[in-house]
N, C-alpha and C positions, 0 to 999 in steps of 0.2 A: 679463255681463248677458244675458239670456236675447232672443230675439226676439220679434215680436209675434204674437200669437195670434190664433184665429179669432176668439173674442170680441170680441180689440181691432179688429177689420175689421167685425165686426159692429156694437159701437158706432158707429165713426168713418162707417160708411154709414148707420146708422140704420136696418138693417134684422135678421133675426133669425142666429142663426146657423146654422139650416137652409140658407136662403138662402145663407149664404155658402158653405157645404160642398159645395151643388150648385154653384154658379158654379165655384169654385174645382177641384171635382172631374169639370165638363164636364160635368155628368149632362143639361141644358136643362130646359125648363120651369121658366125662370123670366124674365121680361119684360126687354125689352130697360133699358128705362131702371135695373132695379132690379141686373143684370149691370154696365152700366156704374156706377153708383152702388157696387159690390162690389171692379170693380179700380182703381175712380179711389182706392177707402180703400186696397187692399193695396198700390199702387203708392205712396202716401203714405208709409204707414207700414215701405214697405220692407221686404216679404214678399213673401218667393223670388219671384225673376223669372222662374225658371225655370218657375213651375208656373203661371206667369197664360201663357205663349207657344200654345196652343190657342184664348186670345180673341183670335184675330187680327182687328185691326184694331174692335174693339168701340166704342174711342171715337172719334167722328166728328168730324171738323173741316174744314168747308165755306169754299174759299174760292170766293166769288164774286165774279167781274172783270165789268163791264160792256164790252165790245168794239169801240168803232168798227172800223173795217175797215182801214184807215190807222196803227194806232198802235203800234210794234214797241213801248213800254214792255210794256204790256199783254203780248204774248205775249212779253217778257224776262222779266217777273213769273212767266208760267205757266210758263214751261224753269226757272224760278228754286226757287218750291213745288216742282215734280216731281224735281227733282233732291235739295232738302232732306227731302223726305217720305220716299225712300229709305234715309234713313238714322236715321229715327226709331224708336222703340221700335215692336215688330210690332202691340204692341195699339191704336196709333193710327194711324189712316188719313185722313189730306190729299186733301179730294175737292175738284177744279177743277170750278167751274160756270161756262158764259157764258151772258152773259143780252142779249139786244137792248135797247142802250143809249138805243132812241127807243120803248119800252116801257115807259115809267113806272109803270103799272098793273100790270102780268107780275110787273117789278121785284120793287116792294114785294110782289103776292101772295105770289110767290115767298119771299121772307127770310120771313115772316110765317107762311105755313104750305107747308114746303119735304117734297118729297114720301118724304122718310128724318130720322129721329129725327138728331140733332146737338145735339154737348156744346160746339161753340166753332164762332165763324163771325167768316172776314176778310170785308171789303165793299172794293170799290170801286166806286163809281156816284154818278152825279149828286148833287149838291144840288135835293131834292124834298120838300115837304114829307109827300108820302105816303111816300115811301121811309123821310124821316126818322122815320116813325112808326112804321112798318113796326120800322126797328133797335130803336128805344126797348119798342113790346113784345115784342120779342126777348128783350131784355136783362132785361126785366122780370121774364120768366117764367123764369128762370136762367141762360141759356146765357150764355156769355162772350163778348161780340163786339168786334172792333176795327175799325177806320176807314184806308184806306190814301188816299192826295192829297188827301184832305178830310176835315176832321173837323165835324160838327153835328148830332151825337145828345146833345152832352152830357159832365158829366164823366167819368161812368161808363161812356162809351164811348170808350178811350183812341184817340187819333188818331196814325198809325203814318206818320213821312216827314217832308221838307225842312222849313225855315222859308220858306212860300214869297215871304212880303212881303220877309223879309232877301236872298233869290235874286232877286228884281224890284229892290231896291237895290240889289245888285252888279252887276247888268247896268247897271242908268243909271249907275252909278260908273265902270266901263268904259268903256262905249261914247261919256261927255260929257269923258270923261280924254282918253281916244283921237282925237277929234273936236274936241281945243279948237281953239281958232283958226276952226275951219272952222264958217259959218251956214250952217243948213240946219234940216230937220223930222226930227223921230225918230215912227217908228210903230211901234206894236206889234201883232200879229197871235195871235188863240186860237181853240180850238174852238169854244166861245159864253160865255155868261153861265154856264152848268148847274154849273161846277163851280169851287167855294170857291179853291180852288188858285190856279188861272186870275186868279180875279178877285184874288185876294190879290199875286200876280205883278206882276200889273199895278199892281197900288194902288201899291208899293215902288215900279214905276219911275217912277210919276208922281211919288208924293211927294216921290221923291229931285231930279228934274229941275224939279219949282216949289220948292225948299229949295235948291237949289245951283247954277242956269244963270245967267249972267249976262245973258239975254235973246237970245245968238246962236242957241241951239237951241227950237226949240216942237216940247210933246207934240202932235201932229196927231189923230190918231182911235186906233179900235183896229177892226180888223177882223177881222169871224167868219168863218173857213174853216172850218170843222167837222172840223178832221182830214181833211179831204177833197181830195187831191194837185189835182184839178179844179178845184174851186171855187177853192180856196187861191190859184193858180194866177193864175184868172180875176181873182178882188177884187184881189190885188198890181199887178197889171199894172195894171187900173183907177185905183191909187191910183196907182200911180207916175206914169202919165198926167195923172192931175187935180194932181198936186203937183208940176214938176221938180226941187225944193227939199230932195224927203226924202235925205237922207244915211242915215240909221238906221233897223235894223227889228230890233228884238224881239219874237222869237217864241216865246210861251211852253207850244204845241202841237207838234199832228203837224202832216203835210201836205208835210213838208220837201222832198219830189222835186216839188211843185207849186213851194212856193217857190223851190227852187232852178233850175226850168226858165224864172219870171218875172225873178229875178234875172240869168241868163243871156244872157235879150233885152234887157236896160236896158242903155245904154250907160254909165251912168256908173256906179261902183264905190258900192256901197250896204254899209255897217260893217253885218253882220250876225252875230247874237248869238241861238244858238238853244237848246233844252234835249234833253236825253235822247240819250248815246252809243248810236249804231248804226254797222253799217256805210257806211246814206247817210251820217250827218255826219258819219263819219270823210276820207267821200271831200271833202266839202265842205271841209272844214278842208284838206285836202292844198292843194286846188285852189287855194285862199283866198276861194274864196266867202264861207264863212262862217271869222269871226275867231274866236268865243270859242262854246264850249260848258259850260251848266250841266247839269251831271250828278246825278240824284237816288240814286246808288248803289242801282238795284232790290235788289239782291241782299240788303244791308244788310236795304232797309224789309220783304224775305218773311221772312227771318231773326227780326229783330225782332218782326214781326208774331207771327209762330208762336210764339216765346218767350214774350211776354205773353199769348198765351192758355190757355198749357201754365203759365205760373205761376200766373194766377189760376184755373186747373184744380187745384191744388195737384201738378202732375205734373213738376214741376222747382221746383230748392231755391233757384236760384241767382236772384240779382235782375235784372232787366231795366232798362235804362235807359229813361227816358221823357221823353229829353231829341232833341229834333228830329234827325231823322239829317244827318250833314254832307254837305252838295253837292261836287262839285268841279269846279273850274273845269278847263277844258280848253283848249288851242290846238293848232297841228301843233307844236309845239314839242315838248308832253308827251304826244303821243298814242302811245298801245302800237302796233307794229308788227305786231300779231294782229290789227287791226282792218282 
């Protein structure tokens, strides 16, 4: 059976076969989109790899991370994209944007009319109704975009990462197991309201601890540190002051070296349950600071991420999962000795 022909790249792009003989034969003057729309069909249709290796990097895929300054996920993600984009076909190029995360405005301009042409775009960033607007006319006008710790564009906007209400239940499942017998208050601590994740974290642990407490434990409050090791810091210590009662703190943000410098000063042992392996929580976990760690496996959700937008790119055959990626629980028990 013969392979596919210009024609059939012509067809599949929708454009003439001139066009394709230039693309194909590097001659230029022919527009960026109508190039890219030339090796998205020959890579489809599986026509010689060899001869598209000149478009280097022609289809674009923008991930953009929103940054607190505090949040090693965030730049686990970025080492994570940069390390997987080396190893992708030459004609795609994995470009890292950061964006200032108290820029709602910049944000959304930015997704919205971003200042180089792009065939797929990851997001992480707030829950904003402009932002959310921002992705949906993205999406609208073709590009393929995905959702990384929060999803709220919609269906057509696949949402890439943990179950995070089912990871706010394992944490109250834990931490009220661990904690029977003993009265006290459980708190929980996140960056703010901004991000679906957060609030869904949270939702799970509450609704696990009014569905299964016997009345020894009360959820207390929840307190916004912003990622922010200071702040973070300052409000814990506050709370533990105004409450001597809390036993428990789930924390389903950054800010851990704040937390872990207010837990430090409190005299009495606080059951603490935090997310996202780094190296501070690995030291926490040593120390026994903190007992249990939920882990969103970054690695997994860039991996993931990338793959769903390279298939619905048509540029890989194989299927993607679009089943929530699995957490894992951690303690010093199971922590790697490279951490």
């Amino acid at each position: 059976m013969s392979g596919p022909t210009i024609r059939d790249i012509a067809r599949e792009a929708n454009v003439g076969t001139a066009t394709v003989e230039r693309v194909l034969n590097d001659r230029g003057g022919v527009r960026t989109e109508l190039a890219e729309r030339v090796i998205k069909a020959a890579k489809k249709l599986k026509y010689g790899d060899r001869r598209l290796t000149p478009h280097r990097g022609i289809i674009r895929i923008e991930v953009l991370l929103v940054q607190p300054e505090a949040e090693v996920f965030y730049a686990d993600l970025n080492a994570t994209f940069q390390r997987i984009s080396a190893s992708l076909d030459p004609t795609i190029l994995v470009h890292r944007t950061f964006v200032r995360e108290d820029d709602i405005t910049g944000v959304a301009q930015h997704i919205a009319k971003p200042p180089l042409r792009r065939a797929g775009l990851i997001v992480l960033a707030p829950d904003h109704p402009e932002i959310t607007e921002s992705i949906r006319q993205v999406r609208m006008s073709g590009v393929e975009v995905v959702q990384i710790l929060t999803g709220s564009a919609g269906e057509d906007v696949p949402y890439i990462g943990i179950d995070n209400y089912a990871a706010g239940r394992t944490a109250a499942y834990y931490m009220s197991r661990m904690l029977r017998g003993s009265s006290g208050t459980f708190l929980a601590m996140c960056h703010s309201g901004a991000y679906r994740a957060h609030r869904e974290r949270i939702r799970g642990f509450s609704d696990y601890l009014t569905q299964h407490t016997n009345g020894d434990h009360n959820f207390y409050l929840v307190i916004f540190g912003h990622d922010d090791n200071l702040l973070s810091a300052e409000r814990l210590a506050e709370a533990l002051r105004d409450d001597s009662r809390i036993i428990g703190l789930y924390s389903v943000g950054a800010g851990r070296e704040g937390i872990a410098a207010a837990l430090n000063a409190h005299p009495a042992k606080v059951f603490w349950i935090g997310h996202a392996l780094t190296r501070s929580t690995a030291k926490c976990l040593r120390s026994g600071l903190m007992d249990i760690c939920i882990d969103g496996a970054p690695e997994t959700q860039a991996r993931r991420s990338l793959d769903t937008v390279l298939r619905r790119l048509g540029l890989i055959d194989f299927d993607v999962s679009n089943a929530p990626v699995q957490f894992l629980t951690i303690t010093a028990q199971n922590l790697s000795i490279s951490l």
